[in-house]
C-alpha positions as CSV (number, residue, x, y, z in Angstrom):
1,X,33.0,10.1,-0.3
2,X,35.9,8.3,-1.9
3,X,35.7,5.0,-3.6
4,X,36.5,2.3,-1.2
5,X,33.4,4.0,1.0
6,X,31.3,4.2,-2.0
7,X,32.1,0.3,-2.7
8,X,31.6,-0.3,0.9
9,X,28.4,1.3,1.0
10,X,27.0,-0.5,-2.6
11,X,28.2,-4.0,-0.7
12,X,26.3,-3.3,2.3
13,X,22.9,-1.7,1.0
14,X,22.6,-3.2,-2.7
15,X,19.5,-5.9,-2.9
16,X,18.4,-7.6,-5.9
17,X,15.0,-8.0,-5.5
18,X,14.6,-9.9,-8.7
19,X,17.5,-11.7,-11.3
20,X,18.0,-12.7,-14.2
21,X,16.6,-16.5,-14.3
22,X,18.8,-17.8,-17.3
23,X,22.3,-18.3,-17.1
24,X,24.6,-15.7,-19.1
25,X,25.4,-17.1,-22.4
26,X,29.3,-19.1,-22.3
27,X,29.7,-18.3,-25.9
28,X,27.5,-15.4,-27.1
29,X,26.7,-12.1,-25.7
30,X,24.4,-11.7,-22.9
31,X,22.0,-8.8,-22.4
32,X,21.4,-8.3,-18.7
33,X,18.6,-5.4,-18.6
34,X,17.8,-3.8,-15.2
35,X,15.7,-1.5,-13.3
36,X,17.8,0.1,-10.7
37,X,16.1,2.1,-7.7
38,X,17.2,4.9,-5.7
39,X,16.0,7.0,-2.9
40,X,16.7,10.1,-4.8
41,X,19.3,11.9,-3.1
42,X,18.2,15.8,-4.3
43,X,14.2,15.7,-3.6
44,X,13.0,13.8,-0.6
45,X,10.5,11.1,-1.3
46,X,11.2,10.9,-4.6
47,X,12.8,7.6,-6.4
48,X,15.4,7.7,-9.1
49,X,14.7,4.9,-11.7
50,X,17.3,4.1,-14.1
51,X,16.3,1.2,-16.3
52,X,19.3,-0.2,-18.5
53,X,21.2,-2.8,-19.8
54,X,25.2,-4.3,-19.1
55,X,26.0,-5.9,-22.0
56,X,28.5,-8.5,-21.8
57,X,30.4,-9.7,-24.6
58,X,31.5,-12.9,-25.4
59,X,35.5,-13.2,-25.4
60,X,37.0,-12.3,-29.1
61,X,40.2,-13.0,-27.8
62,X,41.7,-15.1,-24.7
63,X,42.3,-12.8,-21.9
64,X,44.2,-13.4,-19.3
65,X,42.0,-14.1,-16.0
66,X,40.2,-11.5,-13.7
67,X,41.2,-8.7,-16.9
68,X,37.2,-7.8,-17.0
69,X,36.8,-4.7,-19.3
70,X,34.4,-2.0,-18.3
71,X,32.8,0.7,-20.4
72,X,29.5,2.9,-19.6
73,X,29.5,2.8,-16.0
74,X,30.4,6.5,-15.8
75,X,32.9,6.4,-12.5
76,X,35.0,8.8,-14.4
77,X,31.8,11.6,-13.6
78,X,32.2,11.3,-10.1
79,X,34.0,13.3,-7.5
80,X,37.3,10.8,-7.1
81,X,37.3,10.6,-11.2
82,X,38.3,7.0,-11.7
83,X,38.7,5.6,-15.5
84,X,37.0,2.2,-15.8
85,X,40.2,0.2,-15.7
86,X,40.8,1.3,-12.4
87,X,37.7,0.0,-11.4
88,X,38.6,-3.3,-12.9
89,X,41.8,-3.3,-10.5
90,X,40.1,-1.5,-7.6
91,X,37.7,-4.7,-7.7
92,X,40.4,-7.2,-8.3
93,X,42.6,-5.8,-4.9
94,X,38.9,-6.5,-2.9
95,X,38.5,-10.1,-4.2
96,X,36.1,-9.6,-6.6
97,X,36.8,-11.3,-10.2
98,X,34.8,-11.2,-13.4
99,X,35.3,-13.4,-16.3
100,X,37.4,-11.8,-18.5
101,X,35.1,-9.9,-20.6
102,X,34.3,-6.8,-21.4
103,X,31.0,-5.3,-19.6
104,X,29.3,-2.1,-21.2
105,X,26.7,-0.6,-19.4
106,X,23.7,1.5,-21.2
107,X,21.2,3.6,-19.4
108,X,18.2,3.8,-21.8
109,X,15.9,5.7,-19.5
110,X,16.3,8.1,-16.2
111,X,13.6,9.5,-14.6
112,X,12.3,10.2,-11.1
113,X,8.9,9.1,-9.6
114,X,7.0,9.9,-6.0
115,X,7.6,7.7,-3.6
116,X,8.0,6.0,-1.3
117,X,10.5,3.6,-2.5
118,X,8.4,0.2,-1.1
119,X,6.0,1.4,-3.3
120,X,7.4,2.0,-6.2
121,X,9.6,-1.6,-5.7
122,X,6.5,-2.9,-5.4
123,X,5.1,-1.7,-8.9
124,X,7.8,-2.6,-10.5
125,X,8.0,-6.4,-9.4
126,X,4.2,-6.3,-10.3
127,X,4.6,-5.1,-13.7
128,X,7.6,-7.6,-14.3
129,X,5.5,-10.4,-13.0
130,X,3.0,-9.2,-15.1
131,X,4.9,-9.2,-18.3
132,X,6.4,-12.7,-17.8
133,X,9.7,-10.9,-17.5
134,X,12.4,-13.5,-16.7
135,X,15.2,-11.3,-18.2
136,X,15.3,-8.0,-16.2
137,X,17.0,-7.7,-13.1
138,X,15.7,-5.4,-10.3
139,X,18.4,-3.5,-8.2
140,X,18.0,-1.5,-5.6
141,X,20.8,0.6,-3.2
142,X,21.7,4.1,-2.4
143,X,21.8,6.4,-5.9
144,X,25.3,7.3,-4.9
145,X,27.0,4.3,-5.5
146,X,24.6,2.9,-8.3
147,X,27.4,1.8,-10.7
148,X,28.8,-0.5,-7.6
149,X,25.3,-1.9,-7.9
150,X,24.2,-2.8,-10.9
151,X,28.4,-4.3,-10.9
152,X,27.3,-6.6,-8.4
153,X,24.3,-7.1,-9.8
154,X,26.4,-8.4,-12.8
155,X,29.0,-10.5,-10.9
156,X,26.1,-12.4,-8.8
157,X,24.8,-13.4,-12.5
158,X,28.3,-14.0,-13.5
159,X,29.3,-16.5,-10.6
160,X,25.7,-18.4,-10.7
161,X,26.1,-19.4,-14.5
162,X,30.4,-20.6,-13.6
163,X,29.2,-24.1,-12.6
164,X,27.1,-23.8,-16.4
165,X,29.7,-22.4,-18.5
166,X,32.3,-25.1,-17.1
167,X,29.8,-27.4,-18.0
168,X,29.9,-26.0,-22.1
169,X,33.5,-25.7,-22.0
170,X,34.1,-29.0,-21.1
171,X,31.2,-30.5,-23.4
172,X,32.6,-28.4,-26.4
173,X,36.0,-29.7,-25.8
174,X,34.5,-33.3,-25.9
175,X,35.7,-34.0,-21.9
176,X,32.2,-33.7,-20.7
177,X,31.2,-37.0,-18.9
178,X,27.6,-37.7,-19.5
């Protein structure tokens, strides 16, 4: 599969089940932690959890737009071997823009539970629930395109705190109307 079916596929099939509540931070980093789920793609039944974190720095430097930077996402592992500023370009040719930041993605734990997925969805919006947890996304799509996923994941965050961050901008700058 090459990487505009792969995107395709993430597009069609990704569902966040659960975001982030709180904007991303306009001028700090922002941790964005997820649990992304998987139909595992080797043993039937089973369900790939990954649970991580994209990182996304605040701006050191003024880039120009739609330059996003992106580093952990491992795209260079699969099949079509694609470094992650090609993903930054493949994403800007579909429309797709990030702020210009740079975007590192961490896997802290990959493991592999029975299914079914429902199930195991399930247990994991529980336990969230549970814990209060108003930081930690939960993504789910096919395990073959999960970078695309947890990407999207990211931009969805990304475009619901613009109208925000506009909002800091302008107030920093002392333009804000109140």
């Amino acid at each position: 599969m090459n990487i505009e079916e792969l995107w395709q596929k993430a597009v069609n099939k990704t569902e966040i089940h659960r975001a982030r509540l709180r904007y991303l931070y306009t001028f700090d980093q922002t941790s964005l932690p997820y649990v992304y789920l998987a139909e595992s793609s080797v043993n039937d039944g089973d369900v790939v959890v990954r649970q991580g974190s994209i990182v996304a720095e605040r701006p050191m430097i003024l880039l120009p737009g739609n330059l996003p930077q992106f580093e952990g996402f491992q795209m260079q592992d699969k099949n079509f071997n694609i470094g992650n500023d090609s993903v930054a370009a493949f994403l800007f040719m579909r429309g797709v823009s990030f702020p210009a930041m740079k975007y590192s993605n961490e896997v802290h734990k990959l493991d592999v539970m029975p299914g079914p997925l429902s199930k195991v969805v399930t247990r994991y919006k529980n336990d969230l629930q549970k814990k209060e947890d108003i930081n930690t996304g939960l993504v789910i799509s096919p395990e073959d395109c999960w970078q695309f996923a947890v990407l999207i994941y990211a931009a969805a965050l990304a475009a619901k705190s613009m109208p925000e961050d506009v909002k800091n901008i302008l107030k920093r700058m002392g333009l804000e109307n109140n």
